[in-house]
Backbone as XML, in Angstrom:
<?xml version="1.0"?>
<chain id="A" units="angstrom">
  <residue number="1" name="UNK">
    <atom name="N" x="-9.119" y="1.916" z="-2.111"/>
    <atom name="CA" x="-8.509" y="1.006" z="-1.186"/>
    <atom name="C" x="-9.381" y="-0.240" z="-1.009"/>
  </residue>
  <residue number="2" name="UNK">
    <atom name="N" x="-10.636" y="0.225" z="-1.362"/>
    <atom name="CA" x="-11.505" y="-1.154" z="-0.530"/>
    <atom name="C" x="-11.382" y="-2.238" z="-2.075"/>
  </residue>
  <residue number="3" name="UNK">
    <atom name="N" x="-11.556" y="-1.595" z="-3.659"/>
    <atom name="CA" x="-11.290" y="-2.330" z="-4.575"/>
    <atom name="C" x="-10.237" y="-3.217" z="-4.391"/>
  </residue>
  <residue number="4" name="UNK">
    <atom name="N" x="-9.037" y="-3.304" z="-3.881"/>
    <atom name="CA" x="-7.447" y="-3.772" z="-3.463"/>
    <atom name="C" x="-8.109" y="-5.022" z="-2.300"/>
  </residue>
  <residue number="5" name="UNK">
    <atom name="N" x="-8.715" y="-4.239" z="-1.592"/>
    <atom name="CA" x="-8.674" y="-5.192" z="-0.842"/>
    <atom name="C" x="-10.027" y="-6.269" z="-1.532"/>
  </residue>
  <residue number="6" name="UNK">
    <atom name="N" x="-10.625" y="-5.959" z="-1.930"/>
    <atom name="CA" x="-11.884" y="-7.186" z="-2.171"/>
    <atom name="C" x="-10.911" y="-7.707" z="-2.830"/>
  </residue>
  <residue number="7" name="UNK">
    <atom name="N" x="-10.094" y="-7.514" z="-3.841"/>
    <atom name="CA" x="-9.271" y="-9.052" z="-4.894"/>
    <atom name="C" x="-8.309" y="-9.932" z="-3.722"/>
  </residue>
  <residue number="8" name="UNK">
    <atom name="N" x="-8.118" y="-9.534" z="-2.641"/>
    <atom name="CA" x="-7.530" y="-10.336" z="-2.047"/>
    <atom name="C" x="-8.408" y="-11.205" z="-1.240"/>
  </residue>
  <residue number="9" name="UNK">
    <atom name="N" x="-9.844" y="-10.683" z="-0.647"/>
    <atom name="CA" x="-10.736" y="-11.545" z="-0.246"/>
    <atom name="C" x="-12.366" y="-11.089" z="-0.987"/>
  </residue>
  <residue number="10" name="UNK">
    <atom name="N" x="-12.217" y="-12.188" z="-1.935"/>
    <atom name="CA" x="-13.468" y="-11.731" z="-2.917"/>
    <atom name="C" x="-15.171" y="-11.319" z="-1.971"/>
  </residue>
  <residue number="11" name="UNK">
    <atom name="N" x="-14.968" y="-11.970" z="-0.394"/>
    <atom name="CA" x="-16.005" y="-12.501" z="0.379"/>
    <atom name="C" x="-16.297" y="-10.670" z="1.195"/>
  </residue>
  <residue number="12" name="UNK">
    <atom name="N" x="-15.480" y="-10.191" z="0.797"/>
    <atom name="CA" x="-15.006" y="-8.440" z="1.244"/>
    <atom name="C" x="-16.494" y="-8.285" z="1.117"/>
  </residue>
  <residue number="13" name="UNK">
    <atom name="N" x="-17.313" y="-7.583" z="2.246"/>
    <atom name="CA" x="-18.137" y="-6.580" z="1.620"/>
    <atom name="C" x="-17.847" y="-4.517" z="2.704"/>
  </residue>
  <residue number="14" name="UNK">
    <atom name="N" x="-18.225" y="-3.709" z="1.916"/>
    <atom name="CA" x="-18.056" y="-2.602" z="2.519"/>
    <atom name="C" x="-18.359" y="-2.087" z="3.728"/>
  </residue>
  <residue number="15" name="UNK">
    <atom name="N" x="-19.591" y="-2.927" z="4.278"/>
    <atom name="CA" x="-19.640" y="-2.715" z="5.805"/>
    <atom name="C" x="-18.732" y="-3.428" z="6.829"/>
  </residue>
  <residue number="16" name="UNK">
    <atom name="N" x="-18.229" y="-4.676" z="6.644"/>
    <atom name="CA" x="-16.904" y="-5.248" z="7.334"/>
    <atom name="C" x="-15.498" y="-4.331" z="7.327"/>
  </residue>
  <residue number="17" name="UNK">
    <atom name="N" x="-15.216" y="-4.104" z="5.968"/>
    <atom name="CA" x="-14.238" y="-3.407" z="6.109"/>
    <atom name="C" x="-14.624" y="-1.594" z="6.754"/>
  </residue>
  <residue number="18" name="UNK">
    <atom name="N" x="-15.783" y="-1.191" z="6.282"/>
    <atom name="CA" x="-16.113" y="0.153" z="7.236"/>
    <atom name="C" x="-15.295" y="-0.443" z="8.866"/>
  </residue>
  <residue number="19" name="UNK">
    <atom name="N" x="-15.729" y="-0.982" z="8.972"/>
    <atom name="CA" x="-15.786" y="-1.649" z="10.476"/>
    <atom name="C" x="-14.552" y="-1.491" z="10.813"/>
  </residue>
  <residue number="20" name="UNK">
    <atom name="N" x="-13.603" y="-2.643" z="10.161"/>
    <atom name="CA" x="-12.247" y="-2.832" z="10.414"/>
    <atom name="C" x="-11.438" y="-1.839" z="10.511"/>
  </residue>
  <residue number="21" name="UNK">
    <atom name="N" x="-11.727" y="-0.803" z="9.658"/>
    <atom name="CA" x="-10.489" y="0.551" z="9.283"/>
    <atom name="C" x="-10.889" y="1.411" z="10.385"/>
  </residue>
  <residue number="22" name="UNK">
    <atom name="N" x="-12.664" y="1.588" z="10.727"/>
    <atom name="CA" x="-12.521" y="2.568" z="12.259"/>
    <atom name="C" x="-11.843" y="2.199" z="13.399"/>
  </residue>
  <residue number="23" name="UNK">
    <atom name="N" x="-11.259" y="0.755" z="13.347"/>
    <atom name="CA" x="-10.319" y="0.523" z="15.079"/>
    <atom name="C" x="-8.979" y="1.152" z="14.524"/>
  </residue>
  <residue number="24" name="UNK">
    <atom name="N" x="-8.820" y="1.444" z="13.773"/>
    <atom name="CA" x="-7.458" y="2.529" z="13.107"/>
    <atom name="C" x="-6.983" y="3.364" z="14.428"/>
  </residue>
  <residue number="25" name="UNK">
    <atom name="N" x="-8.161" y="3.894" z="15.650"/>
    <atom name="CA" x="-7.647" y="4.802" z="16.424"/>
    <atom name="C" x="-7.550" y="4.107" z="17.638"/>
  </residue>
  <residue number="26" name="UNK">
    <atom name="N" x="-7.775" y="2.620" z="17.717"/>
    <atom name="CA" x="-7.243" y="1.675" z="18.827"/>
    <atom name="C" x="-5.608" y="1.370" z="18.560"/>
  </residue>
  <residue number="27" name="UNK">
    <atom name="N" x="-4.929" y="1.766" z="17.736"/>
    <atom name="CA" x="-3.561" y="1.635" z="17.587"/>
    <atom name="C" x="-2.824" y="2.073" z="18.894"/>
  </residue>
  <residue number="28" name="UNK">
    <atom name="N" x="-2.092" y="1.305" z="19.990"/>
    <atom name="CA" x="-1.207" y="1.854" z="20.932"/>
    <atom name="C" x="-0.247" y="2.177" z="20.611"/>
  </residue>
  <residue number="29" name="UNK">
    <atom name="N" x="0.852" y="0.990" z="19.332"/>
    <atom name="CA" x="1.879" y="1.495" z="19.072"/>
    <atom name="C" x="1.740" y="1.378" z="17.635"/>
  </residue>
  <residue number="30" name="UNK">
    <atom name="N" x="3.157" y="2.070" z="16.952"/>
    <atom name="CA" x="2.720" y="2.126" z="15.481"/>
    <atom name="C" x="4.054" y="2.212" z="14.994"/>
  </residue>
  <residue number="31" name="UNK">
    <atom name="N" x="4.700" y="1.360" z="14.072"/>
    <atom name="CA" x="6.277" y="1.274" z="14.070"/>
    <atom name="C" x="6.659" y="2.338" z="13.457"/>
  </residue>
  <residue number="32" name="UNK">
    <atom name="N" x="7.675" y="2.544" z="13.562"/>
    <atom name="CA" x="8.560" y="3.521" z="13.233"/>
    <atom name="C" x="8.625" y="4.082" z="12.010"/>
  </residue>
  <residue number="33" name="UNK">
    <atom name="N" x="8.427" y="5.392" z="11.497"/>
    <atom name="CA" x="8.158" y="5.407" z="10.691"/>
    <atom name="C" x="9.795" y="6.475" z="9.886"/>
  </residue>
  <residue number="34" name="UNK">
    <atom name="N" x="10.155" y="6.088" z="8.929"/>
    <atom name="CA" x="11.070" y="7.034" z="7.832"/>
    <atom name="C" x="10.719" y="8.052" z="7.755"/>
  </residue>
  <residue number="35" name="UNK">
    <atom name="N" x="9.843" y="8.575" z="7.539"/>
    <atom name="CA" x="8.932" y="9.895" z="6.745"/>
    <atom name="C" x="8.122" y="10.566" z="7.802"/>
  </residue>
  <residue number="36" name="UNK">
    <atom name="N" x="7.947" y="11.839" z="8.259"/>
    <atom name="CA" x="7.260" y="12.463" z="9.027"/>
    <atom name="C" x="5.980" y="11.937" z="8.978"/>
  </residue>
  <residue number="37" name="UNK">
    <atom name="N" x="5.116" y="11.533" z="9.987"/>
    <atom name="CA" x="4.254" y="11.144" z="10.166"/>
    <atom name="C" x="2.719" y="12.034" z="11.049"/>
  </residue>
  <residue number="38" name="UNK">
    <atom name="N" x="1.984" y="11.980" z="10.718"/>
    <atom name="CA" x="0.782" y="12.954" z="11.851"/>
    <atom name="C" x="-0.120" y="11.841" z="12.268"/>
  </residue>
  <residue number="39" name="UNK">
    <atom name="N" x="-0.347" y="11.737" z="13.630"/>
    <atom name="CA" x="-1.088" y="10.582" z="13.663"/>
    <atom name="C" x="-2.189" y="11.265" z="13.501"/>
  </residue>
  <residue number="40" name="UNK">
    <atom name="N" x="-3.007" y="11.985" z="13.720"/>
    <atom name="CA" x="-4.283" y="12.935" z="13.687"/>
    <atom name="C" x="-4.728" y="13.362" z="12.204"/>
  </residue>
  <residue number="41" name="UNK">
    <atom name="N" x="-3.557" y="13.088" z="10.876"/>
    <atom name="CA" x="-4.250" y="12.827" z="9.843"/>
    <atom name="C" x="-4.344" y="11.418" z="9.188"/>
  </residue>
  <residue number="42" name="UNK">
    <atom name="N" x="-3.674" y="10.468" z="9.978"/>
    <atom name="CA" x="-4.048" y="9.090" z="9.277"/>
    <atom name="C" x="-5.285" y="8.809" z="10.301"/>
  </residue>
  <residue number="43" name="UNK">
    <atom name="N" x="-5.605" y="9.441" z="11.218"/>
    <atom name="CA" x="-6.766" y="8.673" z="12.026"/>
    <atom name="C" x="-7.830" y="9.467" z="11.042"/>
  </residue>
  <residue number="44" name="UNK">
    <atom name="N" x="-7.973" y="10.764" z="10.413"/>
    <atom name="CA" x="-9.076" y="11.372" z="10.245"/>
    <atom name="C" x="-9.211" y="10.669" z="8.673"/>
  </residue>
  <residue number="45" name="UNK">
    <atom name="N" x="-7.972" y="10.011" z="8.102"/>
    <atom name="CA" x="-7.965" y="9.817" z="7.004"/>
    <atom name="C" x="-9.219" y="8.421" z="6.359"/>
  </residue>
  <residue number="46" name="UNK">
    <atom name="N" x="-8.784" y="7.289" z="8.060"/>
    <atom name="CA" x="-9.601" y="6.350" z="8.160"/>
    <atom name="C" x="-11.207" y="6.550" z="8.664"/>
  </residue>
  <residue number="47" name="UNK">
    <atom name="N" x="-11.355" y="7.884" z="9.221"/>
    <atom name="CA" x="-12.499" y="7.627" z="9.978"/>
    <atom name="C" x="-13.398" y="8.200" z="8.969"/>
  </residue>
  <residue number="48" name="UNK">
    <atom name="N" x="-12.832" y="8.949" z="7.469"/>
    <atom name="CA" x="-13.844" y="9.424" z="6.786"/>
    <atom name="C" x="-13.811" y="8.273" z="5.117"/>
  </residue>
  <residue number="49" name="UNK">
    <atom name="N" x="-13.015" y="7.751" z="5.635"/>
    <atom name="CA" x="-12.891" y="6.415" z="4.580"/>
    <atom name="C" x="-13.797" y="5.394" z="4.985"/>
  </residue>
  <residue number="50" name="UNK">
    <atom name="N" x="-14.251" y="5.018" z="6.202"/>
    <atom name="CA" x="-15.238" y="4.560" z="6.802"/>
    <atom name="C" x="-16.820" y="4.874" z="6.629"/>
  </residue>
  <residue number="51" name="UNK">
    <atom name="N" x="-16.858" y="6.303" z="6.799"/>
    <atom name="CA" x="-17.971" y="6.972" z="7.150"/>
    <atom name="C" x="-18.397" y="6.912" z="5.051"/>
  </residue>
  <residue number="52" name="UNK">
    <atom name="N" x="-17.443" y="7.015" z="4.130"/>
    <atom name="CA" x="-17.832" y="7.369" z="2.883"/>
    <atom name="C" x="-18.500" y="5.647" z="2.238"/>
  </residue>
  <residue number="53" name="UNK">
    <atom name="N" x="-17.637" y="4.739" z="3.233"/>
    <atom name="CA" x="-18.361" y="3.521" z="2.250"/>
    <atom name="C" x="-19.848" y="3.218" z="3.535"/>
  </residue>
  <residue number="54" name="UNK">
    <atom name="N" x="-19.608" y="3.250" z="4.550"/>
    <atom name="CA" x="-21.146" y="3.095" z="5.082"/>
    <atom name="C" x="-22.496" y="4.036" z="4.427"/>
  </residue>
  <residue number="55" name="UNK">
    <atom name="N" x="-22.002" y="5.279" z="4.183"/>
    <atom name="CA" x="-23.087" y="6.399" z="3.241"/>
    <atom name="C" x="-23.261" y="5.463" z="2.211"/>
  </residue>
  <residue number="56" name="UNK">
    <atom name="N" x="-22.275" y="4.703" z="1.358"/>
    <atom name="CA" x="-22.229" y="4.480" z="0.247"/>
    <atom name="C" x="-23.222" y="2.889" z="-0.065"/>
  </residue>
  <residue number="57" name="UNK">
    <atom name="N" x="-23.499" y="2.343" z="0.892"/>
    <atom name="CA" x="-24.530" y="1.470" z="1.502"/>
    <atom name="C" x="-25.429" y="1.495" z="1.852"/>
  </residue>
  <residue number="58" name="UNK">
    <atom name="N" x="-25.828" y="2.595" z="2.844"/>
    <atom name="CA" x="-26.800" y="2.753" z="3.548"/>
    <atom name="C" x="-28.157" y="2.487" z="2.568"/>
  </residue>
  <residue number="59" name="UNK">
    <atom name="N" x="-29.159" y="1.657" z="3.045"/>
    <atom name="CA" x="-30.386" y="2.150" z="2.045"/>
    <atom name="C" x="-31.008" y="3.151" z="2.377"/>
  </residue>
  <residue number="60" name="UNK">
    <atom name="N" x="-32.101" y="3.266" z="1.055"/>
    <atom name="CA" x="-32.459" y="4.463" z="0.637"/>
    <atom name="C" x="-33.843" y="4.577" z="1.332"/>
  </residue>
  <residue number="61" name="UNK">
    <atom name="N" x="-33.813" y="5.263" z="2.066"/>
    <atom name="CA" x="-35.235" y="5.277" z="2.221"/>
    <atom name="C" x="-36.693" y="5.224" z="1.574"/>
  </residue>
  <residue number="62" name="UNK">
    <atom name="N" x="-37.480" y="4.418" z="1.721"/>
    <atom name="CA" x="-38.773" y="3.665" z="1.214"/>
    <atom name="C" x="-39.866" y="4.804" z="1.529"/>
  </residue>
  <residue number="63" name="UNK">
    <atom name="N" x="-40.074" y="5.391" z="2.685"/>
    <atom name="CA" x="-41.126" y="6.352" z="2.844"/>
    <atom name="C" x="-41.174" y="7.485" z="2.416"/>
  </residue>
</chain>
């Protein structure tokens, strides 16, 4: 997902978007959806899509 999104803003880096996708569970409303929906797996879906590109950054420890 985050590849998709950097071609639309080349300036993308992985800790902004970490950022952006965890307010995923500030959503009040959420339109209507066709297809059965769980909100409790699109929130867990974002919060470990988050958590995998901040790991995926983090530096490495020096000591």
């Amino acid at each position: 997902m985050f590849e998709l999104a950097k071609q639309k803003d080349l300036g993308l880096s992985e800790f902004y978007f970490a950022n952006i996708i965890t307010d995923a569970d500030k959503f009040k409303t959420l339109p209507k959806m066709k297809i059965p929906f769980k909100k409790q797996e699109f929130l867990k879906f974002y919060r470990d899509l988050s958590r995998k590109l901040l790991l995926k950054i983090k530096p490495k420890k020096i000591f």
